[in-house]
C-alpha positions in Angstrom: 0.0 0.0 0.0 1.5 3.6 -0.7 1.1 6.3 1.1 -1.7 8.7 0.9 -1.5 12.1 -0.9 -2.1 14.8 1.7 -1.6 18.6 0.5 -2.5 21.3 2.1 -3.5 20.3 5.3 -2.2 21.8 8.7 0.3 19.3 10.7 -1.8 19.8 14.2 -4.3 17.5 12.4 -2.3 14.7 13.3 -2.1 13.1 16.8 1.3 14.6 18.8 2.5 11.2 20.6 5.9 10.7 22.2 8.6 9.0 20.8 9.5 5.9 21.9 12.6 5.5 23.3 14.0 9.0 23.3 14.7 12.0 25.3 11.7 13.2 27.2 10.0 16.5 25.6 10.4 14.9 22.0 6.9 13.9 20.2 6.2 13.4 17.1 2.9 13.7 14.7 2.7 10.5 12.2 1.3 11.5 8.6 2.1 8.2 7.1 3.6 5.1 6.8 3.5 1.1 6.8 3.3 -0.6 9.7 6.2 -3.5 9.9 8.3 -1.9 7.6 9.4 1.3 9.6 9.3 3.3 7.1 7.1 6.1 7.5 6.8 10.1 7.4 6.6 12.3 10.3 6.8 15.8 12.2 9.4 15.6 14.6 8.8 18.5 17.6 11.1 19.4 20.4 9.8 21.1 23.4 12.0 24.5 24.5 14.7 23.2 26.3 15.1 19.5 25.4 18.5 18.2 26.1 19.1 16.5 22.1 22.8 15.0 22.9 22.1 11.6 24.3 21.8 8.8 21.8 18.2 8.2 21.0 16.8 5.4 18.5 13.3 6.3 16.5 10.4 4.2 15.7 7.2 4.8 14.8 
């Protein structure tokens, strides 16, 4: 299945969920993707002041 063709649409329309894994204050909103593959396209946020130099691994 490919992904849907969104345009125009404002990012906030997307769930904000943290990130699994990583550094506390980081979320991200999930536009697309295929589940079991991990491959999939995102909005990546950072609260003001998140500490981004510890190692960190992503996953949807």
């Amino acid at each position: 299945m490919g992904r849907p063709e969104i345009e125009f649409t404002s990012y906030k329309n997307f769930p904000k969920v943290d990130i699994p894994n990583s550094t506390k204050g980081r979320t991200q909103r999930i536009i697309s993707g295929e589940p079991g593959k991990g491959d999939f396209m995102r909005i990546a946020e950072f609260e003001a002041g998140v500490d981004t130099s510890a190692v960190f691994f992503l996953s949807p």
